[in-house]
N, C-alpha and C positions, 0 to 999 in steps of 0.2 A: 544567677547561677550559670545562665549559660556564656560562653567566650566563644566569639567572634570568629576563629582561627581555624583556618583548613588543613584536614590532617591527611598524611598519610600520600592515598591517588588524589583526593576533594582537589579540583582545577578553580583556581580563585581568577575571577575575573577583574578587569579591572573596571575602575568607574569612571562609566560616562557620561560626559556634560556635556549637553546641546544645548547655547542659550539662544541661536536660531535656527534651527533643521535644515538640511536643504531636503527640497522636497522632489526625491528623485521618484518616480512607479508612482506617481498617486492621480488618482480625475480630477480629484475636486483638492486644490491647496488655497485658496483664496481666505481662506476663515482660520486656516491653521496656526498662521502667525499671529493672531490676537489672542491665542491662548495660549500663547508662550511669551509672552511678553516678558515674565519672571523666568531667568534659567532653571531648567530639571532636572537633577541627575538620575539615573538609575545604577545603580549597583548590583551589580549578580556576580553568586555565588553557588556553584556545584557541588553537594555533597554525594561524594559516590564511591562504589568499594565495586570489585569486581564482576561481585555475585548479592544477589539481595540481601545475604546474609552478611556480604562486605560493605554493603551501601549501609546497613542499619548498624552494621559498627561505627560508619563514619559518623554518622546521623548522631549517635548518643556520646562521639569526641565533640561533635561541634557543642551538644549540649550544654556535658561540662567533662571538660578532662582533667579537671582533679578529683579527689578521694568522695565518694558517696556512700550514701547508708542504706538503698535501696536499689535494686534493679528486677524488671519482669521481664520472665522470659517468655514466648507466646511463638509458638510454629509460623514458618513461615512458606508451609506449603498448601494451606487453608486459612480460611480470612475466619472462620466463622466464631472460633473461642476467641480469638483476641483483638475483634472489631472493638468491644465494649472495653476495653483495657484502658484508653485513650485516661480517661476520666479517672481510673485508679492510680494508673501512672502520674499524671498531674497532681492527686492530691498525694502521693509520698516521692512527689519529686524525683522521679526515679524514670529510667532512657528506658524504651523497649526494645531489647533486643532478640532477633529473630535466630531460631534455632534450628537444623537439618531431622530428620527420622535418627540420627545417632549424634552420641557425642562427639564419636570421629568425623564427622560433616558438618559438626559447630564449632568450630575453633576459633571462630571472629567471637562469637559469642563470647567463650570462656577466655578468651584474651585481653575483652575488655571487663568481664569479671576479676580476674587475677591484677590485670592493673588499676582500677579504680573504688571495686568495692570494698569497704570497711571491713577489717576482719570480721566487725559485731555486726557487721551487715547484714539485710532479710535479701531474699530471693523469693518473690511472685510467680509462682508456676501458672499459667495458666491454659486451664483443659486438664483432661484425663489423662493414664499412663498409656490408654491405647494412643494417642496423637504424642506428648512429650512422655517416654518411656523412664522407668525408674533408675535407669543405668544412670538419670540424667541429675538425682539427689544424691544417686553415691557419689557419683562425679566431684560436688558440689562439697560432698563429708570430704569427701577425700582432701580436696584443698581446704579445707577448713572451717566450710561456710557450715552455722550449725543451725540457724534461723531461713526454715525453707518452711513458705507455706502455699501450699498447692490449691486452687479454686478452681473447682471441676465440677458440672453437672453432670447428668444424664444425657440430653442433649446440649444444642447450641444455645437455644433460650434457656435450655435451665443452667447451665452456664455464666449468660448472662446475667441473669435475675439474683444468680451469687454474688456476681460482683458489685452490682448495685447494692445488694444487702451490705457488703462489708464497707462501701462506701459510709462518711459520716454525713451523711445526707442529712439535712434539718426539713424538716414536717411543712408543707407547704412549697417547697423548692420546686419548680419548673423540672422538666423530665422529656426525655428523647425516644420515641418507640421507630423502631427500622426492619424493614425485612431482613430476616435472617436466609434469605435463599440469594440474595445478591450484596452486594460491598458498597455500592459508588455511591450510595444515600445514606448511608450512614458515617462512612468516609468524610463525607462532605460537610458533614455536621461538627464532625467527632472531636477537632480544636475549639470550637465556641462551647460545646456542652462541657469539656473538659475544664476550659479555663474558664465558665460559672460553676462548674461543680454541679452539673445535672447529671443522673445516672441514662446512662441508653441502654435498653430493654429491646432486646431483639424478637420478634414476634411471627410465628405461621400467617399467612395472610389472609386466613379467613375467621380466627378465634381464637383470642390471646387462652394461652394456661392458665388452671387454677390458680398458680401460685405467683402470677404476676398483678390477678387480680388481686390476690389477696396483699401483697405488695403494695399495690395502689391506692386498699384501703386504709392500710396503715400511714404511707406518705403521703396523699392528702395535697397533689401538687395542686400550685394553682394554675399552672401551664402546663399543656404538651404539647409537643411539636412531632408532626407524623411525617414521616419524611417518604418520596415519593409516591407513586400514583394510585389506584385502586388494585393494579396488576399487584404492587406490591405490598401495601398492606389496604384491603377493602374496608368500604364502608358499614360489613357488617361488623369491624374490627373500632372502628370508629363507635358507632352505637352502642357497643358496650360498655367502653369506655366513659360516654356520657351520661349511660343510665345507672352504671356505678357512681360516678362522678359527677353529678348534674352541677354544681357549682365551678367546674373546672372549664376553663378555657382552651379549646381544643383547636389547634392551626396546622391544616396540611400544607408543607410545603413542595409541591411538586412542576414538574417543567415536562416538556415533550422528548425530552430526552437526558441521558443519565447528568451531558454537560449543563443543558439547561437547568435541570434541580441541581446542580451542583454552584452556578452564579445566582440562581435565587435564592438560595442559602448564604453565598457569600454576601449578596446584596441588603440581607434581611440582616446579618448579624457583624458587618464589616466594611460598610458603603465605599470607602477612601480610606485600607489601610495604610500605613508604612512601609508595610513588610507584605509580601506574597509569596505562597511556595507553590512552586509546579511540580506535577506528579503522573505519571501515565494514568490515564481515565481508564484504562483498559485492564488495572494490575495494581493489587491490594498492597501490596508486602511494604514496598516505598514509602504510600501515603500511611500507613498502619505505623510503622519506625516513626516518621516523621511527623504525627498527629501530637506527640507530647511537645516537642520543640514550638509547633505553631501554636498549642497552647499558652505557651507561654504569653505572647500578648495577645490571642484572640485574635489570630492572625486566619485569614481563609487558606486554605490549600487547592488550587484552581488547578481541575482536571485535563488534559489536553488529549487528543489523539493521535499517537505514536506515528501514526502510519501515513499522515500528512505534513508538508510541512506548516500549515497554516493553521490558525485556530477555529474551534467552533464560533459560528456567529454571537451566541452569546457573551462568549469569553473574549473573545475584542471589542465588541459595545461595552460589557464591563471596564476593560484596561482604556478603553477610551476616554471612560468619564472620568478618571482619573485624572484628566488634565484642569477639573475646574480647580481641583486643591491646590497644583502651581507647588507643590511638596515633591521631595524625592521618596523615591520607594528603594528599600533593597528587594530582589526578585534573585529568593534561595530556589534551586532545583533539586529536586531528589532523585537520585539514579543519574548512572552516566548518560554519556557520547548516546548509548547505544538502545536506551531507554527513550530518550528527550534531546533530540538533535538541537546541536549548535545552533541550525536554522530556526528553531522554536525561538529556542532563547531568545535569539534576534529580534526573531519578529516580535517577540512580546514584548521588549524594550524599547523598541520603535512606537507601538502603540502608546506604552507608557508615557515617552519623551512627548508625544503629540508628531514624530515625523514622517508617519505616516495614518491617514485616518481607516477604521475599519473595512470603507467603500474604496479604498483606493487599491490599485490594481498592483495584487502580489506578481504573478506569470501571466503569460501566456504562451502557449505552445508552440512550436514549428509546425507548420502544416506538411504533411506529406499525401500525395494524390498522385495516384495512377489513372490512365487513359492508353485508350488505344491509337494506334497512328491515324492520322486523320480523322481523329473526334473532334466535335467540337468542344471546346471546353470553356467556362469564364471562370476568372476570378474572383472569389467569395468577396461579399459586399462586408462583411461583417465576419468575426470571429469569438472563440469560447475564450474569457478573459478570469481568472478565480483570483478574486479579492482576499486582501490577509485575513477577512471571515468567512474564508471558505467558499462563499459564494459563488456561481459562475453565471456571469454574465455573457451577452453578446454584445459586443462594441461594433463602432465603423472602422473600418481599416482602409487606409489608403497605399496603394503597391506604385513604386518607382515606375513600370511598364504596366499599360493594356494590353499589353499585347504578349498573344499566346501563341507560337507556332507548335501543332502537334504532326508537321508533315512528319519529320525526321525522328528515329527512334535513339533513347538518349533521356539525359535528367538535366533538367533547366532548375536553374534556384533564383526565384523572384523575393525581393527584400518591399516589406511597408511599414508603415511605421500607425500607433494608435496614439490618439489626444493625449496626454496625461501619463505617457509610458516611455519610460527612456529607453529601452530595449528596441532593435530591429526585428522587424515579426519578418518571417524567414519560411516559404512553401516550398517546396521541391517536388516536380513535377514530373513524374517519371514517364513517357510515350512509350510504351514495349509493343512488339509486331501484335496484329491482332489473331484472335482466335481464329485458326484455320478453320474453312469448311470440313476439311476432309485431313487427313494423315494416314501412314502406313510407314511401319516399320521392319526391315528383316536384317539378320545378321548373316556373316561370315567369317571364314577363317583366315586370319591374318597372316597365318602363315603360309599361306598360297600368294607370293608376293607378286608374280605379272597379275593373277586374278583381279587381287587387289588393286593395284592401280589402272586394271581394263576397267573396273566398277568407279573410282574416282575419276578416271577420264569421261565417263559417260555420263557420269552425274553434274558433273561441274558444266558441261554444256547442255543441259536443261537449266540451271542454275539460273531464275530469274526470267525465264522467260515468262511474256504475258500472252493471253490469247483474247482478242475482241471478243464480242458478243456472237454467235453464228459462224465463230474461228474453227478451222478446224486443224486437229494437228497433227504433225505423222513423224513416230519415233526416227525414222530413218533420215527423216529430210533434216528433222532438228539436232539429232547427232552426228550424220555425216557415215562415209564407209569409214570402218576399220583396218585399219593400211597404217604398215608401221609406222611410214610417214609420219601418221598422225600421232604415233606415240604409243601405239596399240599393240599390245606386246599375246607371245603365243602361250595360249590356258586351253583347258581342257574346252570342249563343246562337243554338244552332240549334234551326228550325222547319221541317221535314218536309226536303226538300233542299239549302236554303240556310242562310247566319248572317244574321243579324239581329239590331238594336240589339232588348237586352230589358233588365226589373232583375233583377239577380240573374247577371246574366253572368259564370263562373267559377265559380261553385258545384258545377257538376258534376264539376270538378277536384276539388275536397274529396271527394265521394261515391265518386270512381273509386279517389283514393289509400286512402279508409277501406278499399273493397272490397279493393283487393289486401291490404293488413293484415289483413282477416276469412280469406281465402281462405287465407294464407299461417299463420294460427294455426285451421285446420282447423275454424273454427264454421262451420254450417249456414247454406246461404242461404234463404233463404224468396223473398225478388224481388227479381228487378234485371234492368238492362232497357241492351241499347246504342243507343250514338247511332247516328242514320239518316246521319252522316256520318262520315268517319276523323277523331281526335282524334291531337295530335302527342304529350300529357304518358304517355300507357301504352302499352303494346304491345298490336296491333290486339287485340281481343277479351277486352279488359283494364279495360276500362270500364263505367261502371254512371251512365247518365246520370239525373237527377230534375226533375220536373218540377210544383211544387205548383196542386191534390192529389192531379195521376192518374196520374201517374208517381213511385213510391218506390222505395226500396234498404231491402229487410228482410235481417233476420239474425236465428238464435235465439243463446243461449247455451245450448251443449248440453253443457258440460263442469258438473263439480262446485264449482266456485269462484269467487268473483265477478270479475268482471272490468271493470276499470278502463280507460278510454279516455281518450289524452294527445294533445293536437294541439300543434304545435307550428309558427311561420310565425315563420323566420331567413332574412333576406337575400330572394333569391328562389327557397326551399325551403321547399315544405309536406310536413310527416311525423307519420306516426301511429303511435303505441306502444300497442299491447295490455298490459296484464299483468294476471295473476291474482292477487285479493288475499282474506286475509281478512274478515270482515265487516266488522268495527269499524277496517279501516284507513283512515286518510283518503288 
């Protein structure tokens, strides 16, 4: 029933044949080629619609896009009524299609209704009018359709335990119990039960329902298969089951995580398919559409997650072993671009092909590292390396240079290269000034423009200066007189209790901010002297006015190290940076 053909958005890939890989990103290729010795192709195939309610259209064209006699319809803003659908849907042949809270937000739906279903067609409602609303059978009168039958419980498991009733189950059949509080284990099942025709029974996880027990004594399975861990259905859920059922064979199938039961299921019911479908592990609606189509041959639906581009470990030791059958696989996706990157794809068809093995090395990252100027620094022996299963490792890395200069401030990009990895592994080393001991900030008004440049002429010849150990230093000697000459233009300054035009007007701004920076990296003052009037740029008694040559601002260096002096004038902020340097640092 189903055809092959991509409808609509579905991106058809083309197939490819490696009949010998080359073996780019991988550690270990020494073994690779003797299990490719027969060419493999893989084949993929994207079914996908805009919205998951467009992807599950695409899902049931690729089914079957001519005329049927069945279709169910099942929400697709909740997994929980039409997790169990899978298996109804298989036995009446019929696509699942996902519907919105209204009719007007299902129009994928009804438009593969209107085109494919048989006027005498049935429609499978499934769930109640609170989740699929009634508006949704008029709908349905309205066009025509007069065969609508709705399977609704109470809850989710009594839901389920409907459908399995209406199922034609035969007395003794194997049977599927799944937590009804999460999706991905039942999901993961939901094509093998389907295409044997086992019912899945959704179940609380500490005490099945009356009415599933009494279900179970009527069907009489000789298997069940319990699908994830104690969290999800417990062993007091188990014991029931066997004490009703003491002749019955009972198999949990569970993994340390949702992917993990999810390839031990595939591995128990589907070792080396043909066919594989990938589905976000994180998101029902996709795999839920898509679980009729894999029934179809008893195909797995293998979970991924979205948010990497690599797969779980399991799920590329799976696609790995794939390579002893020396067969092609088609590898269907469900959900677009934007579900299931490109990148997934790839990599899973690389596994597939054999040309690359699970342990071989997907990325590795650029290293980025900061340091201060004259740190010492070495470059890493070893770096974080994440395998197409996810894994990360630490490799050896070998770097083009040993050698690190961090005198100069600036970003250095050093290239090395790892065993086994064709890619250049790439650090960037960034030196920035180091942390000042000490800083101080004050502003001014820029629109006082000799001021302004009386404050950037006084700043700039501090600018860099260092002072030995036991140095000491003296504003006036390190700036020089104020004399046009020198560029020192006439600003206001005070003399005894008033301002007055003088040159050099604002310079005592520079002296006051050095001073808080001296005061605040605890060197010694030797003089400093305040103004005879309130200044606005420090707080009162924060100030160290100069006045050349009878008025200075000393200071010793009474620490062990030398000490570098940074002026800096941005916008209308003057700031001074302390820091302590070795000798020969510039």
């Amino acid at each position: 029933m189903r055809k092959k053909m991509i409808v609509l958005i579905m991106i058809v890939w083309s197939t490819l044949i490696a009949a010998l890989p080359v073996f780019a990103a991988t550690n270990n290729t020494s073994d690779l080629s003797s299990n490719t010795s027969q060419p493999r192709s893989v084949t993929m195939n994207r079914l996908a619609g805009q919205t998951e309610f467009g992807t599950a259209k695409a899902i049931a064209e690729y089914y079957c896009h001519e005329k049927i006699q069945s279709v169910i319809l099942a929400t697709g803003n909740d997994f929980a009524d039409g997790i169990s659908a899978s298996v109804l849907a298989h036995e009446k042949k019929a696509p699942i299609l996902l519907v919105d809270t209204t009719v007007a937000k299902s129009q994928d739906a009804f438009d593969y209704v209107r085109q494919h279903l048989d006027p005498q067609g049935t429609v499978y409602i499934i769930g109640g009018t609170g989740i699929i609303g009634n508006e949704f059978e008029d709908k349905l009168y309205e066009l025509g359709y007069s065969h609508i039958i709705r399977i609704a419980g109470m809850d989710r498991y009594d839901t389920s335990y409907k459908i399995a009733a209406s199922l034609n189950t035969t007395t003794g059949s194997a049977l599927v119990i799944s937590s009804g509080n999460q999706y991905s284990d039942a999901l993961s099942i939901s094509s093998f039960a389907a295409n044997k025709d086992w019912p899945i029974l959704l179940s609380p996880p500490d005490e099945l329902p009356e009415e599933m027990k009494n279900y179970l004594r009527h069907l009489k399975p000789s298997q069940i298969y319990i699908t994830g861990g104690e969290i999800a259905i417990s062993d007091n859920v188990k014991s029931e089951i066997s004490n009703l059922l003491p002749d019955t064979k009972i198999q949990r199938l569970m993994g340390q995580s949702r992917f993990d039961t999810n390839v031990l299921i595939a591995e128990t019911f589907a070792p080396h398919p043909s066919t594989v479908f990938l589905a976000n592990g994180y998101g029902f609606a996709d795999a839920l559409a898509g679980s009729v189509v894999a029934a179809q041959e008893g195909a797995p639906i293998i979970m991924v997650d979205p948010s990497i581009p690599t797969l779980p470990k399991s799920t590329a030791g799976y696609f790995g072993s794939f390579l002893a059958t020396n067969s092609s696989t088609d590898l269907v996706t469900f959900g677009g671009s934007g579900v299931i990157s490109d990148e997934i794809l790839t990599n899973s068809k690389d596994l597939l092909l054999g040309a690359v093995k699970e342990t071989s090395i997907y990325s590795i990252a650029d290293l980025n590292n900061t340091v201060t100027q004259n740190e010492n620094y070495t470059l890493p022996t070893t770096v974080h390396a994440t395998l197409y299963n996810s894994d990360i490792i630490d490799v050896p890395v070998q770097w083009s240079s040993q050698t690190v200069d961090t005198s100069k401030i600036g970003t250095t990009e050093y290239t090395g290269v790892v065993n086994g990895f064709a890619n250049t592994i790439k650090l960037r080393l960034i030196v920035q000034e180091p942390l000042p001991m000490a800083q101080y900030t004050t502003y001014f008004d820029t629109r006082l423009i000799n001021r302004t440049e009386n404050i950037r002429l006084a700043a700039k010849a501090l600018d860099g200066k260092i002072l030995a150990p036991g140095e000491r230093f003296s504003f006036n000697q390190s700036v020089g007189e104020r004399t046009a000459q020198a560029g020192y233009k006439e600003a206001l300054i005070i003399e005894g209790d008033s301002f007055t035009p003088g040159l050099g007007g604002g310079v005592c701004q520079v002296s006051s901010t050095l001073y808080n920076a001296v005061i605040l990296a605890h060197l010694e003052i030797i003089e400093r002297h305040p103004h005879s009037l309130p200044i606005s740029y420090v707080p009162p008694g924060q100030d160290a006015t100069v006045a050349y040559p009878e008025l200075d601002f000393k200071f010793k260096n009474n620490t062990k190290a030398y000490i570098l002096i940074r002026s800096s004038v941005e916008g209308n902020s003057l700031t001074f940076k302390l820091y302590k340097k070795t000798k020969n640092q510039n």
